[in-house]
N, C-alpha and C positions, 0 to 999 in steps of 0.2 A: 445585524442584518438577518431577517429570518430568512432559511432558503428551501424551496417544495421540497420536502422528501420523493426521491427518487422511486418508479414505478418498476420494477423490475419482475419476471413471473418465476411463480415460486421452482425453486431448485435449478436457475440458473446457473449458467458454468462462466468461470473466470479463470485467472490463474496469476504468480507474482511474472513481472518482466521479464525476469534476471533469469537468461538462457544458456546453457553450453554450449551452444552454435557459433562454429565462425561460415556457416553458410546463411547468410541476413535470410534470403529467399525460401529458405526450409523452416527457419524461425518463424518469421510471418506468416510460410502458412498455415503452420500447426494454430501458430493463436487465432487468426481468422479464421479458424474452426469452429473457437469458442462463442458461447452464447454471445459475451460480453469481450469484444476482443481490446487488445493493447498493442504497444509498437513495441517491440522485444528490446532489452537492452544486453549486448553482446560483450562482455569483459573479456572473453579470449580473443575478441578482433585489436583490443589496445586499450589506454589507459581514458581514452576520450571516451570511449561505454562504458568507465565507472560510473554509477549510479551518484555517489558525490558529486565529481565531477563533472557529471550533464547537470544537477542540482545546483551547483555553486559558481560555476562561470558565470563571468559577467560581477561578479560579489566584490563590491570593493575591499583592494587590498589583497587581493587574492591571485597566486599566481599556480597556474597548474606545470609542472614537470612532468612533461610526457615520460620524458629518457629514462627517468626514475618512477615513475609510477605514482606520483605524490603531487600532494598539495601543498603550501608555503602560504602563510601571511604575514603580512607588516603592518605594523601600526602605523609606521607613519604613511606609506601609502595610503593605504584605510584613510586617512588623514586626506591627506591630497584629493584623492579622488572620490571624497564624501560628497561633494558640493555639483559635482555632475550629477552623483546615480540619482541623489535629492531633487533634481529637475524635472524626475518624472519617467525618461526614456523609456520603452520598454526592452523588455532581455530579448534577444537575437532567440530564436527557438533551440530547443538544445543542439548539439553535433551529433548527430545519432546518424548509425547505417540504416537506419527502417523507415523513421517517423518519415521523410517524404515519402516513400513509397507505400506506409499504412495510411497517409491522409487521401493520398489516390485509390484507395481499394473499394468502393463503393460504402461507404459506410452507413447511408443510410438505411441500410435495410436491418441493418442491427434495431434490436431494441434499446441498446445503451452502447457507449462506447467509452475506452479508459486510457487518460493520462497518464503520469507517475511522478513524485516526488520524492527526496529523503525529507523526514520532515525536521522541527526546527533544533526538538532538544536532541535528535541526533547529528546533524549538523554542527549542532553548537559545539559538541564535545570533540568532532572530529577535527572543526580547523583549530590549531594551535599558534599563536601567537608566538614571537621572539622567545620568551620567556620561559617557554613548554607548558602555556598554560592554556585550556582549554576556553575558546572565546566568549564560551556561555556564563562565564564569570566577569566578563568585562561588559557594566553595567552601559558602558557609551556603543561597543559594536553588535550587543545582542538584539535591542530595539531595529536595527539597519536591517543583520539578517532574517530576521520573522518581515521583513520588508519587503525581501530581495524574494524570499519563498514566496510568499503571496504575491506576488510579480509572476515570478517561473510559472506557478500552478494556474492563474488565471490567464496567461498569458496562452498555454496549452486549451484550456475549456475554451478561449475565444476562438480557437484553430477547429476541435473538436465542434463546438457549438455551429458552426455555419457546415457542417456534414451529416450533426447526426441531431436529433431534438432531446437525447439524455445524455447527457458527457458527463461525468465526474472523474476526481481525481484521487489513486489511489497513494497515502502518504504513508511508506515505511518509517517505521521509528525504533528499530533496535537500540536505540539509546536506552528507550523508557527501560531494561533490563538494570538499567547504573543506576537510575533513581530510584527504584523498587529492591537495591541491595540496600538502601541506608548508608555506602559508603561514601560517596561523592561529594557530599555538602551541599547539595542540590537538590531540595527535597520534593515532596509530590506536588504539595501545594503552588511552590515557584512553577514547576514544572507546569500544572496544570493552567496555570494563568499566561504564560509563554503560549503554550498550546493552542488555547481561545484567542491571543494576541494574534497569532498565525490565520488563525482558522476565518475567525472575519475579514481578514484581509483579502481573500479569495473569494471571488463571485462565482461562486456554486459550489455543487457536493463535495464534500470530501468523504474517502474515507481511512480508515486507520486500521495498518497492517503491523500484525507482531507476532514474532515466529515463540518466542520463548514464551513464561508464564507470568503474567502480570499481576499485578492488581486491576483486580476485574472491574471490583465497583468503581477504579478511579476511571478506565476507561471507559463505560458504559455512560459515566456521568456527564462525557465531553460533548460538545455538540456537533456532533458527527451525523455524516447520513449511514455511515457503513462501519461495521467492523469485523473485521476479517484476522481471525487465527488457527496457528493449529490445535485442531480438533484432535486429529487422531491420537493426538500425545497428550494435550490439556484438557479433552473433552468432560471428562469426571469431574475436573474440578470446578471449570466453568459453567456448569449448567444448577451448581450449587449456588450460585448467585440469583436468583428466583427472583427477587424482588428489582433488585437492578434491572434484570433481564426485561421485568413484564415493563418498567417504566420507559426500556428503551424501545423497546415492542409501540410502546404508547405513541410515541414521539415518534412513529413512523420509520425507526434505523431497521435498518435491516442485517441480519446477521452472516456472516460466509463460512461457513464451516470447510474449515480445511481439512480435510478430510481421507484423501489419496497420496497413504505413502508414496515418497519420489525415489526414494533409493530400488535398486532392483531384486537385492533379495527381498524386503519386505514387501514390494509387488509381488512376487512369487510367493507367499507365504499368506496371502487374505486374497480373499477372491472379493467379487464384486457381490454376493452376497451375505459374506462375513462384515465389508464394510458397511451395506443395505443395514442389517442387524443392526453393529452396534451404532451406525447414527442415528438411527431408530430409537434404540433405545436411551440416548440419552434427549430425544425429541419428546418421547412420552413422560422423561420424568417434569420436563418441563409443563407440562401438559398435567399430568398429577396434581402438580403444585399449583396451578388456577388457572393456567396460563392458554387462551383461548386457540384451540386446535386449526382453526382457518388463521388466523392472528401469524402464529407462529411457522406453521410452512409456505402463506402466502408472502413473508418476510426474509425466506432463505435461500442461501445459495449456496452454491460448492463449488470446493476449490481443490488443488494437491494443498497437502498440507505447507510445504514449503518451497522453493524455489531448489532446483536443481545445478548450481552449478558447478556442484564437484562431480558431476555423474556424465554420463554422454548423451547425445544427442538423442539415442535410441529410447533410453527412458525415458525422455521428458513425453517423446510418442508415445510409449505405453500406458506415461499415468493420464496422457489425455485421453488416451481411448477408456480406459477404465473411469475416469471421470463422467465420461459420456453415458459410459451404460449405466456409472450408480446414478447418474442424473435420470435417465429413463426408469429407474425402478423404484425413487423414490418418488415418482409423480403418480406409480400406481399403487405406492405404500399405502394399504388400509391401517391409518396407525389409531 
């Protein structure tokens, strides 16, 4: 299914879900700040704003334990109740403290608006079967799950889509870090075909978030509208991928440069023109290497680098206000 690359203007702001807020209402507004806002997902309110867990409810075989914090599956449930989710149903929208009250917040006046998912090969590795074996190895329920995701994700874009005219969905995958060790058994290639499995199954954009360091050209290669990582820590080495970069440039993805430490000393430690600098300057080597200067800033966005939620609430305000002003100073960057 080919799907429009997504229109967004250059050096818009975003940010990950995943908040230290157990006040929903201070959460929401801070993201409704952003260019491109989301409905927060809140893990110190309880175990129903694990990002799993709003992800995989509804999954046959699947049982969430609040009291413990945890997920449980069964095969033979899985078994049982394969032959309903096969009917078609759709997934109940997730249990979230926000998302009714972000679908209420006027949202079309956004230029774009954003869902959230965990995506499949992280999923896969997280539910564990009787066994202690991680699902993504059982060649009968990992077909279901990339089913049940592309359920969840579109199921969101249809909510989003009647609000706003750009909705996409952004898909965390810290898994991909276990296939990029070579240890797991579970290599890129499966991996990347899993990925594509998912990814069709969703009517509209996605895109794909990853805090650590990946292999760049496998993710660039996926067919993604977006990809979003941290910069501030992997920028160097990502921008050495040139060739990758310009193909995905081609293809209309657009890139999100994570960019705004969250933690609070290293806020205090770069200013908003230390971080102008060095995003700059890995924007020009791109630029060096052939890479056409309107092409590549009318394709990016900015983000903190990573989601905050071992920090307090105060920070996640400070990296958004800093977000805000590198977003203003990169729009008048003469690069």
């Amino acid at each position: 299914m080919k799907k429009a690359p997504l229109r967004i203007s250059p050096f818009a702001t975003t940010a990950m879900a995943i908040m230290p807020h157990t006040d929903r209402h201070e959460a929401l507004r801070l993201a409704l700040l952003l260019d491109v806002p989301f409905w927060p997902q809140l893990p110190r309110l309880g175990f129903t704003e694990d990002m799993y867990a709003q992800s995989l409810a509804g999954f046959p075989g699947l049982g969430v334990d609040i009291a413990h914090s945890r997920l449980t599956f069964s095969k033979r449930a899985f078994e049982d109740e394969l032959a309903g989710f096969l009917e078609g149903q759709p997934p109940a929208p997730p249990a979230s403290a926000t998302l009714e009250a972000f679908l209420e917040s006027g949202l079309s006046a956004y230029e774009a608006v954003r869902g959230q998912t965990m995506g499949p090969v992280s999923c896969g590795f997280r539910v564990i079967d009787e066994r202690k074996r991680p699902v993504i190895y059982d060649d009968e329920v990992r077909p279901v799950l990339f089913e049940h995701l592309g359920r969840v994700a579109s199921g969101q874009l249809a909510q989003l889509s009647a609000l706003n005219g750009q909705p996409f969905i952004f898909m965390d995958e810290p898994g991909l870090a276990v296939v990029f060790s070579g240890l797991s058994g579970y290599n890129e290639s499966r991996a990347a075909e899993d990925l594509a499995s998912t990814l069709e199954r969703i009517e509209g954009p996605v895109a794909i978030h990853l805090c650590g360091r990946p292999d760049w050209d496998f993710l660039l290669r996926l067919p993604i509208a977006m990809l979003s990582f941290n910069a501030f820590a992997s920028g160097e080495l990502f921008v050495s991928q040139t060739g990758a970069i310009a193909s995905f440039l081609d293809r209309g993805g657009i890139i999100c440069w994570g960019m705004v430490p969250t933690h609070e000393q290293a806020l205090e430690r770069f200013s908003v023109n230390q971080l102008g600098e060095r995003l700059a300057d890995l924007l020009q080597r791109l630029i060096d290497s052939g890479i056409d200067r309107g092409q590549l800033t009318g394709q990016s966005m900015l983000a903190p680098a990573t989601c905050n939620l071992a920090g307090t609430p105060r920070s996640v305000e400070i990296a958004f206000e800093v977000l805000g002003h590198l977003s203003e100073a990169m729009k008048g960057e003469p690069l």
